[in-house]
C-alpha positions as CSV (number, residue, x, y, z in Angstrom):
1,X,-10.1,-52.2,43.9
2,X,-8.9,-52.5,40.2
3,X,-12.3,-51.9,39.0
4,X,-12.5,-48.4,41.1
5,X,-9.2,-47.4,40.2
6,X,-10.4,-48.1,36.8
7,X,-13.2,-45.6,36.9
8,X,-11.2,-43.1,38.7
9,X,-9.1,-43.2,35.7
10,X,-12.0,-43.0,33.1
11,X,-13.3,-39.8,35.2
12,X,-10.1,-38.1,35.1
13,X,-10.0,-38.8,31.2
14,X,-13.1,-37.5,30.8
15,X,-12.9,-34.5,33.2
16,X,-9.6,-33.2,31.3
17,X,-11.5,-34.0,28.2
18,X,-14.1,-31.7,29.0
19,X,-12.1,-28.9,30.3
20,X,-9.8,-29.0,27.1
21,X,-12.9,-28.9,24.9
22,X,-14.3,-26.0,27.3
23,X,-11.0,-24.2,26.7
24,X,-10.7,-24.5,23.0
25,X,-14.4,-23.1,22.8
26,X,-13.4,-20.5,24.8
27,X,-10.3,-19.2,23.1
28,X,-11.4,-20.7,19.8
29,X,-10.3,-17.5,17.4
30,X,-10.7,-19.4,14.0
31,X,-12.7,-16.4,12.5
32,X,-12.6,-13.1,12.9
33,X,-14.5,-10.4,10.7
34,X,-12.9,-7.0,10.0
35,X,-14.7,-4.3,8.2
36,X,-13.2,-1.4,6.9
37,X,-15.4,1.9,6.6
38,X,-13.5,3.9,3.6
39,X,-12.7,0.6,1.7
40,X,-16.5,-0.4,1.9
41,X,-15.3,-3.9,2.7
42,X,-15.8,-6.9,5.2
43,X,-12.8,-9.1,5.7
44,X,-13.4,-12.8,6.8
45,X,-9.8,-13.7,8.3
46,X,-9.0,-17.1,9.3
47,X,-6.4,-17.7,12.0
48,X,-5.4,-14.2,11.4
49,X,-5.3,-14.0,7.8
50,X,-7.4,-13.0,5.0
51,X,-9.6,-15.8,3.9
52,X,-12.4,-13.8,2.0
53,X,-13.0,-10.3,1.1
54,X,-16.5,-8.6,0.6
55,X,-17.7,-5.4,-0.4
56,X,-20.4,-3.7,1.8
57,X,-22.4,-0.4,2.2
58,X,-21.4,1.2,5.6
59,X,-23.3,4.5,7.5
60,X,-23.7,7.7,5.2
61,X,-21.7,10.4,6.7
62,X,-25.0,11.8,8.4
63,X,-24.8,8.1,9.8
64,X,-21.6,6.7,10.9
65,X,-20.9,2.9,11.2
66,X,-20.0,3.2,14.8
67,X,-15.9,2.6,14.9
68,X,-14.9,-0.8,17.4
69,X,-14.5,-4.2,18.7
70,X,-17.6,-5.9,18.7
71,X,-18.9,-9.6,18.4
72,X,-21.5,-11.8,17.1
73,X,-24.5,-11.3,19.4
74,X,-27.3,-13.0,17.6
75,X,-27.7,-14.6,13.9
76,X,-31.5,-14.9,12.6
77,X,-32.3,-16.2,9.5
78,X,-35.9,-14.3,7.8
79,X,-35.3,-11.7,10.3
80,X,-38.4,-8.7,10.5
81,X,-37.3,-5.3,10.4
82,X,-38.7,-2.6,12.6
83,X,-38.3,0.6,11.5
84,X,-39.1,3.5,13.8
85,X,-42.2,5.1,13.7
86,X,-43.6,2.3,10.8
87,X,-44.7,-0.9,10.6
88,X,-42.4,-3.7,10.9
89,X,-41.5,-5.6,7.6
90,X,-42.0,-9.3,7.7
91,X,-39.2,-11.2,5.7
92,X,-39.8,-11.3,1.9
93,X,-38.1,-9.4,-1.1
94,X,-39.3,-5.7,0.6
95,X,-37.1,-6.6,4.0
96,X,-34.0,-4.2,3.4
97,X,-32.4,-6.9,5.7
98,X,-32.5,-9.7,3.2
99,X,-32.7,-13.3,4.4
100,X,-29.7,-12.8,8.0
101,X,-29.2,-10.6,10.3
102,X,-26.2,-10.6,12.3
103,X,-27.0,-8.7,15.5
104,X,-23.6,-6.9,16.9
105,X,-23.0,-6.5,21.1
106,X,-23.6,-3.3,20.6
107,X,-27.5,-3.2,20.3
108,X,-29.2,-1.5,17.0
109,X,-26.6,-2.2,14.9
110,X,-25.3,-5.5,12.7
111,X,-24.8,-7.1,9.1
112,X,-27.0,-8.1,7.2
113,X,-28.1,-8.6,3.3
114,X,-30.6,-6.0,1.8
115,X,-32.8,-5.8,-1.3
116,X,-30.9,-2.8,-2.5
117,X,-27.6,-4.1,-4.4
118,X,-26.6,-1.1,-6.3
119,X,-25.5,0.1,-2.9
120,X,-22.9,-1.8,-1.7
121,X,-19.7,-0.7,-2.3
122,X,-21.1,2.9,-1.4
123,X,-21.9,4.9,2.5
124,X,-25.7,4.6,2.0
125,X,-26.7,2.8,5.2
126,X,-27.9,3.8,8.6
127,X,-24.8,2.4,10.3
128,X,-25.5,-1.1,9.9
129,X,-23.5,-3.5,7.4
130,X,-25.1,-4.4,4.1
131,X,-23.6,-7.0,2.0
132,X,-24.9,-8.9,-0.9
133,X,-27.3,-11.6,0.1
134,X,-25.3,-14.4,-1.5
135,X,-22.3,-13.3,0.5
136,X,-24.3,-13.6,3.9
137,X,-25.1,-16.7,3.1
138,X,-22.0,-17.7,2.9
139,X,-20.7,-15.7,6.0
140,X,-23.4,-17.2,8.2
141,X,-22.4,-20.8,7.2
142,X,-19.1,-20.1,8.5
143,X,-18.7,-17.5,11.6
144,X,-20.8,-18.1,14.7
145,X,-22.8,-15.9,17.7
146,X,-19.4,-14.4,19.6
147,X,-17.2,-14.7,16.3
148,X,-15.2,-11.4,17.0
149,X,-15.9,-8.0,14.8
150,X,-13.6,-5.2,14.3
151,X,-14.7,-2.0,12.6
152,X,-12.1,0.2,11.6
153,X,-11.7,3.6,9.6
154,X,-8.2,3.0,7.6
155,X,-7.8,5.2,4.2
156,X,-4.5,4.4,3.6
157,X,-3.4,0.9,2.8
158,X,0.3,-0.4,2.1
159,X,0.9,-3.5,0.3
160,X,4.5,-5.0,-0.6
161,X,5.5,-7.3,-3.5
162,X,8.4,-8.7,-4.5
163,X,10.6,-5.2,-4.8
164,X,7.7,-2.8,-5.2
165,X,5.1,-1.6,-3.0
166,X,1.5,0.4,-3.6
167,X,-0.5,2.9,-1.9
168,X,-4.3,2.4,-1.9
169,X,-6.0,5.4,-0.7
170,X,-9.7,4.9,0.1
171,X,-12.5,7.9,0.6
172,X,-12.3,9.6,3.6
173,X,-16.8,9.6,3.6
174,X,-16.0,10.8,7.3
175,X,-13.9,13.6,6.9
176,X,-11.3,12.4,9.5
177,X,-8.4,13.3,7.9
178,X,-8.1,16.6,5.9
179,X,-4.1,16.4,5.3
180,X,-3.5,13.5,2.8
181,X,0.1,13.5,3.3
182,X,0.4,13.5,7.2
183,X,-2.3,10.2,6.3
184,X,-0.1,8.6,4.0
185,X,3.2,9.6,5.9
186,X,1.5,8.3,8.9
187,X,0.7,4.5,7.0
188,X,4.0,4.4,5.5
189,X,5.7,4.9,9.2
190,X,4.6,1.8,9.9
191,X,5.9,-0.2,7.0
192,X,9.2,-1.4,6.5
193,X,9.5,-0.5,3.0
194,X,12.5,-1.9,1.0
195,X,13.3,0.8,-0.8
196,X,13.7,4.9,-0.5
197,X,10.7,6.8,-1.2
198,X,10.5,10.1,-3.7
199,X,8.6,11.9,-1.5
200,X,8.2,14.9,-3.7
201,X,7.3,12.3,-6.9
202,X,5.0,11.1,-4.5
203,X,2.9,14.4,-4.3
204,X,3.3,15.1,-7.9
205,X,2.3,11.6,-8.7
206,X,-0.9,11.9,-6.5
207,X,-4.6,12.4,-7.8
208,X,-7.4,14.0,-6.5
209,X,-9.7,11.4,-6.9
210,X,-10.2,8.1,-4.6
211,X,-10.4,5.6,-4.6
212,X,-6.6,4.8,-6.2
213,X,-3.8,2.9,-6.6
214,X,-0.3,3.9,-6.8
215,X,3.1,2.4,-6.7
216,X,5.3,4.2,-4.6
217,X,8.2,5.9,-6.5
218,X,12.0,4.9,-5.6
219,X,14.5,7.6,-5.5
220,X,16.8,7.4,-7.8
221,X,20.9,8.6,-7.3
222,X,21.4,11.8,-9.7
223,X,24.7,12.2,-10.8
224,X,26.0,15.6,-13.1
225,X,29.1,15.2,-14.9
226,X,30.7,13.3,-12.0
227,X,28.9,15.4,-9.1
228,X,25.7,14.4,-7.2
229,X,23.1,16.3,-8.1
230,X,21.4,18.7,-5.7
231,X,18.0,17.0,-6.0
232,X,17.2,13.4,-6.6
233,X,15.5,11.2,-9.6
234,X,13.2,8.2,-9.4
235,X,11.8,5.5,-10.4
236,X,8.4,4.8,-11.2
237,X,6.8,1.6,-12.8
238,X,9.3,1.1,-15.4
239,X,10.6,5.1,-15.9
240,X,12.5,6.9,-14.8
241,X,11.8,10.7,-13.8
242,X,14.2,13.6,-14.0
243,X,14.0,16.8,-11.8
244,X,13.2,19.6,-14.7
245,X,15.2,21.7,-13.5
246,X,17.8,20.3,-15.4
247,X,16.1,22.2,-18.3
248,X,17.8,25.4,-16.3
249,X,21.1,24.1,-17.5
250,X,20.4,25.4,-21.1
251,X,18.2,28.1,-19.5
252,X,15.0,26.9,-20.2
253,X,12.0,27.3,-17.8
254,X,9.8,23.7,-16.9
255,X,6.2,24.2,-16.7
256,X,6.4,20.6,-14.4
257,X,8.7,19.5,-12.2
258,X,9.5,16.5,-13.0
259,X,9.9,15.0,-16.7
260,X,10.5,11.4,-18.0
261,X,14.2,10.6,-18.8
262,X,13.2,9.2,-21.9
263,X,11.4,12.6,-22.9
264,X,13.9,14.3,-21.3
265,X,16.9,12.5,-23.8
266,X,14.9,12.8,-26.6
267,X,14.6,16.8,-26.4
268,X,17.8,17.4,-25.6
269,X,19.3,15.1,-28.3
270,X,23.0,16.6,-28.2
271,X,22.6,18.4,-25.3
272,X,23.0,15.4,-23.0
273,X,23.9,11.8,-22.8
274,X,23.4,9.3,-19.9
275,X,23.1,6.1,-18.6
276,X,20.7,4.3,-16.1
277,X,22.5,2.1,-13.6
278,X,19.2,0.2,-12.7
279,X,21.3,-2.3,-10.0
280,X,23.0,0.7,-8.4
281,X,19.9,2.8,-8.6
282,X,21.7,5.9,-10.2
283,X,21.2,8.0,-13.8
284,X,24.6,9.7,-14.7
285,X,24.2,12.3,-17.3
286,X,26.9,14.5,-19.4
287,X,26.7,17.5,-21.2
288,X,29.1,19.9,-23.0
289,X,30.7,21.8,-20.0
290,X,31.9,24.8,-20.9
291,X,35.1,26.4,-19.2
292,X,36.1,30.3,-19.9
293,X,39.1,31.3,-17.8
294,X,38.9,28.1,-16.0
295,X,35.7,29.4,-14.6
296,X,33.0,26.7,-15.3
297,X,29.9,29.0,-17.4
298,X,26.6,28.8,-15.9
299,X,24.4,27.2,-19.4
300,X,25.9,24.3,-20.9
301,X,26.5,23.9,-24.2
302,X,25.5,21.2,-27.3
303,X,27.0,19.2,-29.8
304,X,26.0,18.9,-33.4
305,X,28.8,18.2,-36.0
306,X,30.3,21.0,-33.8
307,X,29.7,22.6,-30.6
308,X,26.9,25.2,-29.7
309,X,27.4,27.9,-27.6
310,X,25.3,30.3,-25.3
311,X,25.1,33.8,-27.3
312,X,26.0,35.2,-23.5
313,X,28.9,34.0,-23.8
314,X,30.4,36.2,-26.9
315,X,29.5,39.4,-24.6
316,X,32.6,37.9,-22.0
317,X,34.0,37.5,-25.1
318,X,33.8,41.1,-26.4
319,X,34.2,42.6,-23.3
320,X,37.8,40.7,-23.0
321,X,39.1,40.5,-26.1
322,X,37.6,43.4,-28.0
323,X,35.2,44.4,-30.8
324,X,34.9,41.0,-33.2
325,X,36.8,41.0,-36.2
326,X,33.7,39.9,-38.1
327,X,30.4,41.3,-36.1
328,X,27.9,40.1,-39.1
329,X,28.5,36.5,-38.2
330,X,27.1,37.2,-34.7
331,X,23.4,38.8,-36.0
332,X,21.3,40.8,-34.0
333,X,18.4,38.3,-33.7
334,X,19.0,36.9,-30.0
335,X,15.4,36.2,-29.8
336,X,15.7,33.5,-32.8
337,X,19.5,32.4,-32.8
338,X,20.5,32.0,-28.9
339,X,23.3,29.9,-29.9
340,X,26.3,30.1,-31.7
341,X,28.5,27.8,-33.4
342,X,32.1,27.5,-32.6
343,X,33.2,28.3,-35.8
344,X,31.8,31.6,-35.5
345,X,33.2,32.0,-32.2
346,X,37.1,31.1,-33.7
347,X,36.2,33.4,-36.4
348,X,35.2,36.7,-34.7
349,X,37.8,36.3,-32.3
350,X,41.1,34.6,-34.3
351,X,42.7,34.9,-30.6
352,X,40.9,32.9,-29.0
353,X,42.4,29.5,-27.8
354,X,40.3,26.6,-27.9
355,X,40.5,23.0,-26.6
356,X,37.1,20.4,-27.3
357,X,37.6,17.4,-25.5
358,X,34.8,15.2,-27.3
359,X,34.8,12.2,-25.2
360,X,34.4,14.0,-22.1
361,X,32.1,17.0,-24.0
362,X,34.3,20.1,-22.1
363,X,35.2,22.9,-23.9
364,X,38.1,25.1,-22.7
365,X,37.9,29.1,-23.9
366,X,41.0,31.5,-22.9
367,X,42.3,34.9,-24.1
């Protein structure tokens, strides 16, 4: 009786045995290949993450990689190739499929190597996978027949590190997606960035070309003498970028939108100062305000031993307080003199009361 309970017990040991081992081969996911069309690359992941990444020659646009969830059908080593309407090409250094052949589940189609390696990294294929034949090698050693295969068509990658994130932006050798921004705004959706984006620097920021790589720019907090600024900064790398139309202030056109603070500080030495708050994320800037009746004047001012003011101001002037006592201080170039020191000002107009507060760069005019 002992002995038979005995063996019932080694059976039941055995048979759970078996059907563990039968349900880890089953749902056994310890590879997985992913292969992105635009990137021209095969990803081996391992439990779910990226172990290895390859580059690979996908379809031409005349022939697609077909776009799925596949698996591992069949792996032959010195495979033949039969190409329609030819005859087949035994394995040697003339087989375009190189020395494996991973057949897909979906028939005509699969990775292999190839005897062509300037192409990989390029659509130049008939649909089927080409990678480098000492990357095969190393693929077949590790993924087996049902190893699951993902082929997907994703031109916009996100990627996140520490406090800044990128944009790569692949191809598009298919033409799927003709509006780069609703592309990218669709990506970035799905992120949870840490950090505002400058859309607007975005656009300006963005090439033509692909592929490319660029960091995402972080708005930036504008402040004008103690008001928030109507549009926003931001940073990008290590500058910061200004809205140009700051240059209106002194009423100057921009040919570009946007211009580096740096750049921006050095041309209008005197005309501005600020400072960059990098923890609080916001650029204050000062310039000579200039008040006329307590009514703040359009164009600022700037400060040079003295202050500077708009010529288009001495017109309110003349037009308020008369005819100026000494006209040939004013000239009659506008063209070449647009501003006017205050000297001049107090001169052709004795009347005229005047308060400079320096450390906050205002100037007060009255009658």
């Amino acid at each position: 009786m002992a002995e038979l309970k005995r063996a019932k017990l080694v059976f039941f040991f055995c048979f759970m045995l078996m059907i563990g081992r039968g349900v880890a081969a089953e749902t056994n996911d310890e590879w997985m290949i992913r292969i992105n069309i635009p990137a021209s690359t095969l990803e081996l992941l391992r439990y779910g993450e990226v172990w290895r990444r390859f580059p690979v020659a996908v379809g031409k646009q005349s022939t697609p990689t077909p776009l799925g969830r596949f698996t591992i059908d069949v792996i032959i080593e010195n495979p033949t190739w039969y190409p329609m309407g030819r005859s087949p090409i035994p394995p040697g250094v003339e087989n375009p499929l190189g020395r494996y052949w991973l057949g897909l589940s979906l028939k005509g189609y699969g990775i292999h190597g190839n005897n062509n390696p300037l192409s990989i990294g390029y659509p130049q294929s008939n649909g089927c996978i080409r990678m480098h034949n000492q990357d095969v090698e190393l693929l077949v050693g590790l993924v087996r027949v049902g190893t699951p295969v993902e082929i997907i068509y994703q031109t916009v990658k996100v990627d996140t590190a520490g406090d800044k994130s990128w944009l790569t932006l692949y191809p598009d050798y298919y033409q799927r997606y003709p509006r780069l921004q609703e592309e990218i705004l669709a990506a970035l959706t799905q992120k949870n960035l840490r950090y505002p984006v400058h859309w607007d620097g975005l656009w300006w920021l963005l090439e033509d070309d692909r592929p490319q790589v660029i960091e995402l720019p972080q708005e930036l907090q504008l402040v004008l003498d103690g008001k928030a600024y109507p549009e926003t900064a931001f940073l990008w790398g290590d500058q910061a970028y200004l809205p140009a139309t700051l240059n209106g202030l002194w009423g100057d056109v921009s040919a570009t939108p946007y211009i580096e603070l740096v750049e921006f500080m050095r041309t209008r030495a005197g005309q501005v100062y600020g400072v960059f708050d990098q923890q609080a994320k916001v650029i204050n800037l000062h310039t000579l305000r200039i008040y006329y009746k307590g009514w703040l004047f359009p164009q600022r001012g700037w400060f040079q031993e003295e202050p500077y003011i708009p010529r288009e101001l001495a017109q309110l002037l003349a037009r308020d307080l008369g005819p100026p006592d000494r006209p040939e201080l004013l000239g009659t170039d506008i063209a070449e003199d647009r501003w006017l020191p205050l000297s001049t000002l107090v001169a052709c107009w004795p009347k005229l009361e005047v308060n400079f507060d320096a450390g906050q760069w205002v100037l007060t005019l009255g009658p």
